[in-house]
DODOTOR-367209 format. One line per field, with one value per residue (C-alpha): residue number from 1; residue in one letter; y, x, z. Coordinates in Angstrom, 3 decimals, padded with zeros to 6 digits. Layout:
BEGIN
n	(NUM ...)
res	(a ...)
yy	(Y ...)
xx	(X ...)
zz	(Z ...)
END
This chain:
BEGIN
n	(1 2 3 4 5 6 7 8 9 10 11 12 13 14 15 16 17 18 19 20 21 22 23 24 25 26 27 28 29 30 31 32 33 34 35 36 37 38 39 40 41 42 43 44 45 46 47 48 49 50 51 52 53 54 55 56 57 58 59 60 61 62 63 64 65 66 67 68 69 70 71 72 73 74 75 76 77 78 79 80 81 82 83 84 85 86 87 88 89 90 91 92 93 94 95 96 97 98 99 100 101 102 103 104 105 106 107 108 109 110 111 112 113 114 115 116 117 118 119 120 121 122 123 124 125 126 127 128 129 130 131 132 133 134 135 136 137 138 139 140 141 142 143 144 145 146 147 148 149 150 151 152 153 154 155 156 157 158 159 160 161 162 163 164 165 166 167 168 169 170 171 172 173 174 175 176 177 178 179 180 181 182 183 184 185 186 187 188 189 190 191 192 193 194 195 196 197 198 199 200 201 202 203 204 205 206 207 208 209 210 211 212 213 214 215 216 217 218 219 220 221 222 223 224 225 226 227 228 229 230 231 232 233 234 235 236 237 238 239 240 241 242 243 244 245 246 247 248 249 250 251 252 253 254 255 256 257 258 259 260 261 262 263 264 265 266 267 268 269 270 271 272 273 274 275 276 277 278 279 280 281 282 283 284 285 286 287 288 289 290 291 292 293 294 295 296 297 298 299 300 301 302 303 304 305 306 307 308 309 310 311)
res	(x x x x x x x x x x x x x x x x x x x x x x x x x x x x x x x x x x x x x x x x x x x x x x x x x x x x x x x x x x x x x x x x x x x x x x x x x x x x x x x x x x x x x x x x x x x x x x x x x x x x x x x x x x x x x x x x x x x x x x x x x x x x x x x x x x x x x x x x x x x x x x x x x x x x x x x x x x x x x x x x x x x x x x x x x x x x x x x x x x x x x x x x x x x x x x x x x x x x x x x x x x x x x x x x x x x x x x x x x x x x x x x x x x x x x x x x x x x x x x x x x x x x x x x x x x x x x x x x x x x x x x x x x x x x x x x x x x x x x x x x x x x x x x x x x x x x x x x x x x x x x x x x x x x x x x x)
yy	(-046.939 -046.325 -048.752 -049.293 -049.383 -051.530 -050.379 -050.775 -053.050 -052.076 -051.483 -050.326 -047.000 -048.230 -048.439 -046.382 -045.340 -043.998 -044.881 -047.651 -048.836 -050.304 -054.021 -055.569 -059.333 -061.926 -064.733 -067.270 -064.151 -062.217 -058.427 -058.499 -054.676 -055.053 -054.275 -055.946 -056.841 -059.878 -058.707 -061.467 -061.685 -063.657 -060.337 -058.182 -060.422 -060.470 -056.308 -056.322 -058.531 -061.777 -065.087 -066.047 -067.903 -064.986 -063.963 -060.774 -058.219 -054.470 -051.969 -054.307 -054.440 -056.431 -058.557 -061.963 -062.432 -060.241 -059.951 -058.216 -058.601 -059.440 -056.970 -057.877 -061.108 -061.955 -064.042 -067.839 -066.967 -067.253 -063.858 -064.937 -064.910 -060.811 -059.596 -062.537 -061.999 -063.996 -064.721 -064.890 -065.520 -063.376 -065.450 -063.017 -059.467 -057.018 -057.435 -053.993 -052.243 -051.092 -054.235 -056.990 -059.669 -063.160 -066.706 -067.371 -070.882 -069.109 -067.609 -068.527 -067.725 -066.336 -068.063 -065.502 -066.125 -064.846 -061.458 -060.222 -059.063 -062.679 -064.582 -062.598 -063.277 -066.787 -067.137 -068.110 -068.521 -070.851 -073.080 -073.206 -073.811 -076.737 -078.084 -078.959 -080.129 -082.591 -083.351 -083.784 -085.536 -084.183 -086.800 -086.978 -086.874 -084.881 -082.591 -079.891 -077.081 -073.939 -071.265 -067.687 -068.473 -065.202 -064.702 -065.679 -068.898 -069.784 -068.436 -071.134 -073.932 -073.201 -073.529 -076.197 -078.349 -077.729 -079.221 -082.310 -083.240 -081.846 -080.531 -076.848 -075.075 -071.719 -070.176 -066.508 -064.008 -061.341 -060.685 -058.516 -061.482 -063.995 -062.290 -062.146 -065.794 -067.406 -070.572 -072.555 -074.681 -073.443 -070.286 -069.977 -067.295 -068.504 -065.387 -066.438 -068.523 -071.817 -071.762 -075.620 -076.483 -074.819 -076.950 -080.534 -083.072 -083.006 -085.173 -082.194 -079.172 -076.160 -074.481 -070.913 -069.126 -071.391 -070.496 -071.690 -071.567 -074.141 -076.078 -076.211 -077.201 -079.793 -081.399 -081.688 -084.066 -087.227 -090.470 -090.518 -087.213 -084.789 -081.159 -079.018 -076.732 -073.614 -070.746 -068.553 -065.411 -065.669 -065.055 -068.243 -072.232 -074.674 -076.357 -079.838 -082.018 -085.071 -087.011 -085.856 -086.393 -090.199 -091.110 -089.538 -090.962 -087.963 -087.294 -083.700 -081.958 -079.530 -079.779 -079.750 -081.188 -080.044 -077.731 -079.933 -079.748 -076.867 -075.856 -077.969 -076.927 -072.923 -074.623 -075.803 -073.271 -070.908 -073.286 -073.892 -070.327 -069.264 -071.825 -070.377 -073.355 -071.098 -067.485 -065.832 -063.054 -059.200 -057.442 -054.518 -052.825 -049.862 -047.756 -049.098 -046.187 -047.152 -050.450 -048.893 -048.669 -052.432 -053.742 -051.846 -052.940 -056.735 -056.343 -054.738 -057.878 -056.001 -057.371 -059.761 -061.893 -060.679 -057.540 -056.044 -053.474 -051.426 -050.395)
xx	(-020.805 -024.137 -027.089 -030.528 -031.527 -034.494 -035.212 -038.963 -041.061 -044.113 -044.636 -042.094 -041.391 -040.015 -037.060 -034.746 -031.351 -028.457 -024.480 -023.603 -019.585 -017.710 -017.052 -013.599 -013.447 -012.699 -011.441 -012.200 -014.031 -014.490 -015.647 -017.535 -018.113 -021.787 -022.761 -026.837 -029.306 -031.462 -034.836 -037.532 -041.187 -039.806 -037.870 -040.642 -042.584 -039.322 -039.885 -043.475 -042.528 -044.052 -042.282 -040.116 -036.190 -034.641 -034.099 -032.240 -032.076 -033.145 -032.038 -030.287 -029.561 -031.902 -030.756 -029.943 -028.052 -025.883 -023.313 -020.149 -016.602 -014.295 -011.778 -010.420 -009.973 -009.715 -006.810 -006.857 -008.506 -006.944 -005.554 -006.268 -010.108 -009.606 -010.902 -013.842 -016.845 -019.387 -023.058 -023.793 -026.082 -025.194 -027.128 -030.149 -028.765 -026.766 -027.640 -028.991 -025.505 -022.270 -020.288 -020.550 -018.309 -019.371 -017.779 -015.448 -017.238 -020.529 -019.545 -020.014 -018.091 -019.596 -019.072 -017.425 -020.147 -022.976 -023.856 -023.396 -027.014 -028.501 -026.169 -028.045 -031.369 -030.270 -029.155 -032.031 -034.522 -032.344 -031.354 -035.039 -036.464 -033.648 -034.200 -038.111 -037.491 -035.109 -037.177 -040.327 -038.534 -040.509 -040.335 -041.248 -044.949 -045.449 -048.106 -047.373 -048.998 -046.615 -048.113 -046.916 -045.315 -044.560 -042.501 -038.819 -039.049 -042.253 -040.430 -037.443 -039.667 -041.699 -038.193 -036.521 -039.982 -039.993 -036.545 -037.301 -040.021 -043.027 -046.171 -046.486 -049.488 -048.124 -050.670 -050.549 -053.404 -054.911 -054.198 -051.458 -049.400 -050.556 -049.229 -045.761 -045.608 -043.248 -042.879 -045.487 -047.458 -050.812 -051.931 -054.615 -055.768 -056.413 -058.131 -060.910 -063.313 -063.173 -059.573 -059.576 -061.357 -059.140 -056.052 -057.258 -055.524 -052.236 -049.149 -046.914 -047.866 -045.426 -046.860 -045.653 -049.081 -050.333 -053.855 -057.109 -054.927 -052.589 -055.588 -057.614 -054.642 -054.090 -057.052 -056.029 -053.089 -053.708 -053.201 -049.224 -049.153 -046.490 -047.035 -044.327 -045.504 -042.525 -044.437 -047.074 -047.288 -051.451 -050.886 -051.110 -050.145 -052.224 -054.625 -053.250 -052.396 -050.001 -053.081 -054.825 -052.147 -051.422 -055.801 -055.395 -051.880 -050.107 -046.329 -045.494 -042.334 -041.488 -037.607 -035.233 -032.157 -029.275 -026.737 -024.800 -027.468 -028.378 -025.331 -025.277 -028.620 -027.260 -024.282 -026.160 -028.266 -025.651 -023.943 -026.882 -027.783 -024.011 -024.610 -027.932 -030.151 -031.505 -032.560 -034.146 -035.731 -035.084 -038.453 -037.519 -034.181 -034.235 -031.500 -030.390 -031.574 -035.164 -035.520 -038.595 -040.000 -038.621 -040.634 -043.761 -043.655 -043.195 -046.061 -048.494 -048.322 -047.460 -044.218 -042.297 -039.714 -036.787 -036.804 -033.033 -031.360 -028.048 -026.019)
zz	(-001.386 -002.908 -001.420 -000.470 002.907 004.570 007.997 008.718 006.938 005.002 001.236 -001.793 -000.383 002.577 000.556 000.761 -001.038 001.155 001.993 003.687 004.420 001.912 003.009 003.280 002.021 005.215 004.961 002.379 001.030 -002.399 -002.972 -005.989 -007.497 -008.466 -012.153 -011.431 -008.753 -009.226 -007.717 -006.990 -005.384 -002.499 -001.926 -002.192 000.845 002.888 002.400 003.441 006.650 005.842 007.054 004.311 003.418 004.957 008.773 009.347 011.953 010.330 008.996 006.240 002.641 001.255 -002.014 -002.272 -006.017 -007.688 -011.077 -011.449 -011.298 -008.022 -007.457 -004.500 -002.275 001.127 003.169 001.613 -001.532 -004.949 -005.900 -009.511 -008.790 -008.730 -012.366 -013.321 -013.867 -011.561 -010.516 -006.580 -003.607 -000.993 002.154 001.817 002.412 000.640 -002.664 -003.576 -003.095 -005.518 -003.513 -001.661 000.340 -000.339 000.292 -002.628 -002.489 -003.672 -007.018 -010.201 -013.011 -016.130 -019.459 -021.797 -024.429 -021.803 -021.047 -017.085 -017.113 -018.674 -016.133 -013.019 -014.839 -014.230 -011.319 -009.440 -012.096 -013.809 -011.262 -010.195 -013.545 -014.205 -011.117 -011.671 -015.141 -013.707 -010.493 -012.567 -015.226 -017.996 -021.027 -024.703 -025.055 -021.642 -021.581 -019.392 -017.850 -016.678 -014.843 -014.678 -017.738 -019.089 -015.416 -015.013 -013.940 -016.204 -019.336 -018.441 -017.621 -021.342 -022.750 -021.123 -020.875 -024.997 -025.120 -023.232 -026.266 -024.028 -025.697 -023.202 -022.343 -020.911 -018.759 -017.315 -016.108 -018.681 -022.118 -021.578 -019.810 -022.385 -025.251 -023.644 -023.485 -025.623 -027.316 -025.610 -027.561 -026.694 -024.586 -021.764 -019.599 -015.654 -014.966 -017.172 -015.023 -017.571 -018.485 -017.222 -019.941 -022.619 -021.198 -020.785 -018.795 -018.709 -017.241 -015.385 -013.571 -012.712 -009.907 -009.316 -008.309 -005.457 -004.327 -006.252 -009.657 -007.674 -006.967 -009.956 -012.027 -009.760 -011.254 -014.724 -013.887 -014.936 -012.890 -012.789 -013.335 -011.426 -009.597 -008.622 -005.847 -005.961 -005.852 -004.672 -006.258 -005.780 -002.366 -000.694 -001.662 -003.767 -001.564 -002.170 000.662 -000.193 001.002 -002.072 -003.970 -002.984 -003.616 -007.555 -007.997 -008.350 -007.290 -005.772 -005.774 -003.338 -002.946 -005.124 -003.287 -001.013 -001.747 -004.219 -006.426 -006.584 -007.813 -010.672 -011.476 -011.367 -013.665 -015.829 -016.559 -017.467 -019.317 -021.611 -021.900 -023.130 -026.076 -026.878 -026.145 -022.875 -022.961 -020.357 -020.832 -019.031 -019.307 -016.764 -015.586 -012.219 -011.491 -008.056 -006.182 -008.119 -006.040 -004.647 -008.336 -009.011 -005.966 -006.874 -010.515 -009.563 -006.995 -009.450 -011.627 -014.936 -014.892 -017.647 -017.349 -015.240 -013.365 -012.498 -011.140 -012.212 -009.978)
END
């Protein structure tokens, strides 16, 4: 089969595409015939070498959430599973690759009313974005602050923050990010040096940048107030200590729960986009052997939304 190969680390090109085995589902196992590659910034770290979710011996696959359809199971699985359509982690590795084996346990079916390609988007953006709704539990008369929000996961969190009755500033850096923000109820730049003081205080921040972004939205929140610290696409984490957190009254959330729920978050962020009332949104699709191109793109911060790859 067709796949792309990680055997040094270092930057994008490092990438490579090749052939690689096809796998044979185990036990308990599924093949899934890949259709799209979820690609993330965590993934484009785990390339460069830095410490991240993931520990694998090189060369590897790299890719850790795919679509398609299962057409084959292993012994103990339901032969009936053979022919859906499903979402799935794949533990980190193998992802960026025509098929993959995965746990039958770790698939999730498509709702027919959802497009393949918007399910992947979801995968871990949605369950990430629905889990820090629900672990910030964002209420009516919220005003809350999203960063990165014309990203994946800052898109979501705009939309599903909206739903919950939340007034939304959606930040992101330059103009060319801003104006790709959607549905927010205000706008602000954070590369401009006084974009505090467009935003105000507010009662929930969505951390996805980290750094002195992180920071200096931490102190908007207002006594009460909640920060969830996910990301840190600026290069390093928000310089908030729980310390600091505890003197201004301020929660943090930086876990979303076990396994359990994170499933029901991934649940039920498919099942609100297949009835419309989520819709992420795919600003940049790679040919598989491209993956290179996909990394460099995410990396040089022009990217919107969801960045995939077909297989």
């Amino acid at each position: 089969m067709r796949a792309v190969w990680l055997r040094e680390f270092g930057g994008p090109e490092v990438l490579v595409p090749g052939e690689a085995p096809d796998p044979v589902p185990g036990p308990g196992q599924v093949l899934v015939e890949v259709v799209f590659a979820n690609t993330t910034f965590v993934e484009t770290q785990f390339r460069a070498g830095a410490p991240g979710p993931f520990r694998v011996a090189l060369p590897v696959i790299p890719g850790n959430g795919v679509g398609g359809v299962i057409s084959a199971v292993g012994p103990g699985v339901d032969p009936g599973l053979a022919g859906q359509r499903v979402v799935t982690s794949t533990g980190g590795s193998g992802g960026y690759a025509e098929r993959v084996a995965v746990d039958a346990a770790a698939v999730f079916e498509v709702p027919p009313a959802l497009s393949l390609d918007a399910a992947v988007a979801l995968l871990a953006d949605g369950r990430t974005a629905t889990g820090l709704v629900h672990a910030t539990r964002v209420r009516p008369g919220d005003r809350v602050l999203v960063e990165a929000a014309a990203g994946g996961v800052g898109g979501l969190l705009v939309q599903l923050a909206k739903a919950a009755g939340a007034t939304v500033i959606g930040a992101a850096g330059g103009p060319a990010k801003v104006a790709h923000v959607l549905g927010a109820d205000a706008v602000a730049d954070y590369l401009r040096p006084d974009w505090t003081s467009s935003v105000g205080p507010v009662d929930v921040v969505f951390d996805g940048v980290g750094g002195a972004i992180g920071t200096a939205a931490f102190g908007l929140l207002r006594p009460g107030g909640r920060m969830a610290v996910y990301g840190l696409a600026g290069g390093s984490w928000a310089e908030v200590s729980e310390e600091d957190a505890a003197a201004r009254g301020v929660s943090l959330v930086r876990s979303l729960g076990g396994p359990a729920q994170l499933r029901a978050f991934t649940e039920s962020a498919l099942a609100a986009a297949a009835t419309g009332q989520l819709v992420p949104v795919i600003g940049q699709r790679f040919p598989l052997e491209k993956a290179a191109d996909a990394h460099a793109a995410i990396e040089s911060r022009t990217t919107v939304g969801k960045t995939l790859l077909v297989a």
